[in-house]
N, C-alpha and C positions, 0 to 999 in steps of 0.2 A: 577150579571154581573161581570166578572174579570176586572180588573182593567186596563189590556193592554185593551181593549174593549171599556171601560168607558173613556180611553184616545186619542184614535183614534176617536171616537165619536165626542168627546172635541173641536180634534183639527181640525176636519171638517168643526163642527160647528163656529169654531172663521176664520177660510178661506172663508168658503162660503159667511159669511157676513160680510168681511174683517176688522172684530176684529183686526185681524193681517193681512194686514200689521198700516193700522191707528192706533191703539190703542197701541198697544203689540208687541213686534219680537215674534218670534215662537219659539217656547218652547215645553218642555216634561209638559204634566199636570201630576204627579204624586199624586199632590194630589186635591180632590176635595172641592170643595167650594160649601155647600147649604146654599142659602137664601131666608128664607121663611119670610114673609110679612102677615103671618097669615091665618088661613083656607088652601084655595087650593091657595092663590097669591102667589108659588113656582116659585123662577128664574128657568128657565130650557133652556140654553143656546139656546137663539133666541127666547124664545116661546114671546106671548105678552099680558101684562097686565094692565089693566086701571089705568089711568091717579092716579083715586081718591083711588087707594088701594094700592097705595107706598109711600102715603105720610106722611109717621113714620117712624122709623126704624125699620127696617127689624131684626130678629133675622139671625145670624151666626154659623153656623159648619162647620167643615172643617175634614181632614180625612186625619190624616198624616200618611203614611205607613215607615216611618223612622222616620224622624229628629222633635224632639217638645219641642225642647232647643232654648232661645231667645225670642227677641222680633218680633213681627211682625207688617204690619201700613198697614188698608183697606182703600179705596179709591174706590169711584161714583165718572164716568167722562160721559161726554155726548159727541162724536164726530161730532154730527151732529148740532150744536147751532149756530146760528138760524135754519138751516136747512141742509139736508146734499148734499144741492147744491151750500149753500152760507156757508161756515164757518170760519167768522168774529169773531164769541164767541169762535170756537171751539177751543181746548174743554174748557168743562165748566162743572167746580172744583165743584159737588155737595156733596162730604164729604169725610174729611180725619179725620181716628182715631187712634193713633199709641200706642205701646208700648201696645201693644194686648199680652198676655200671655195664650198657651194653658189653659182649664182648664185641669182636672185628665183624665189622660188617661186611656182606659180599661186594660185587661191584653191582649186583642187580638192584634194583631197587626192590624196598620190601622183602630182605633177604632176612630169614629167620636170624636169631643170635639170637646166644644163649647166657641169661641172665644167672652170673656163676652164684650160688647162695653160699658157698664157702668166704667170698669175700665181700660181702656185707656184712651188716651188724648184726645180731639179734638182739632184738628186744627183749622179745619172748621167746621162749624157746617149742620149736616143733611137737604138739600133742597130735598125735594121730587121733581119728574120731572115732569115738566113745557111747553111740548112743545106747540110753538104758532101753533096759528091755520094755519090751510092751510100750514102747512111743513111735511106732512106724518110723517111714522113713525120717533122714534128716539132711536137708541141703547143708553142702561144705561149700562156702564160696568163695575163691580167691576172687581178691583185687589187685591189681598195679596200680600207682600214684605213682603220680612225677612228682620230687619233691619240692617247695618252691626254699627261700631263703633260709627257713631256721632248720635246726635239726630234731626231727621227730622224735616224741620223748613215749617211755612207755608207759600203759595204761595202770591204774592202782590195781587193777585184778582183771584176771579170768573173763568169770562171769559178769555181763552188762558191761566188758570193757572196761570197769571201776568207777562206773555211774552212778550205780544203785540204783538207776530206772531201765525196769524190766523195757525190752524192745528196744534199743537202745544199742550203741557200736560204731562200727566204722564211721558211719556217715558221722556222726558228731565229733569221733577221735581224727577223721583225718583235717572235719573244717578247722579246730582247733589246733593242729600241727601243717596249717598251710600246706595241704598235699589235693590236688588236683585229679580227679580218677582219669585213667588212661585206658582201661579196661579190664574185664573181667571172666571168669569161668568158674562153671560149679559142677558137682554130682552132688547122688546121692549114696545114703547108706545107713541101714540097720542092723539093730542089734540082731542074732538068730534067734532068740527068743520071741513071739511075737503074739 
């Protein structure tokens, strides 16, 4: 599938279940982000997967069609914590890993590589998702940032990021740590309780 295709898709997908505007401003996705959780528990923007098969870390590629100079810092946020009618937690900080370094690129252009999370930093450390019972679904959304000059520092808490204002996260932790979105992927998942 070309990659204008694979980005209009993208960006449908992060509208329709307003990724953007809560999570993310809207963006060109030019490059993609796979994260796969092992076997078939593949992110596939919106699709949704059990509670008990994300609670690891997820393996990272990404698919840059230019630029794979720099650092970069992923990030799991939850929009919807406690739930996505009450968002008290929201959002809510389930891992930051920065100073990501492509590995080797192919000779193709836009050739996947695999952003090792062994050797970046953690901030935070990996919470697999947790939603309580009886709050339906709940979007998990990775983001990638490029990072720019200084070194991203981590949030006072969890929940709201360490803002204290509900709805609240990424978008203000990364203007405030100079990190630039590069692109994004989400699911979902509930509790079995319902």
């Amino acid at each position: 599938m070309p990659l204008i295709t694979i980005s209009a898709a993208l960006t449908e997908g992060f509208k329709k279940h307003e990724v953007v505007p809560d999570v993310i401003d809207e963006f060109d996705p030019n490059t993609l982000l796979e994260i796969t959780y092992g076997g078939e528990n593949v992110v596939a923007v919106g699709n949704t997967l059990a509670v008990a098969d994300t609670q690891h870390k997820p393996s990272i590629h990404a698919s840059f069609p230019k630029d794979t100079e720099g650092t970069y810092t992923l990030v799991l946020t939850d929009p919807d914590a406690p739930s996505r009618t009450d968002n008290k937690w929201s959002e809510y900080c389930h891992y930051i890993v920065t100073g990501l370094k492509p590995g080797v690129v192919a000779e193709a252009e836009g050739a996947a590589v695999e952003l090792d999370l062994s050797k970046g930093k953690e901030l935070i450390p990996y919470m697999g998702p947790g939603p309580p019972p009886k709050t339906g679904k709940h979007r998990y959304v990775f983001v990638l940032y490029k990072e720019g000059a200084k070194s991203p520092e981590a949030p006072a808490d969890r929940p709201t990021w360490g803002t204290n204002v509900p709805g609240s996260g990424t978008r203000e932790w990364a203007k405030k740590n100079d990190l630039t979105l590069v692109t994004s992927n989400f699911f979902f998942a509930q509790n079995t309780e319902q």
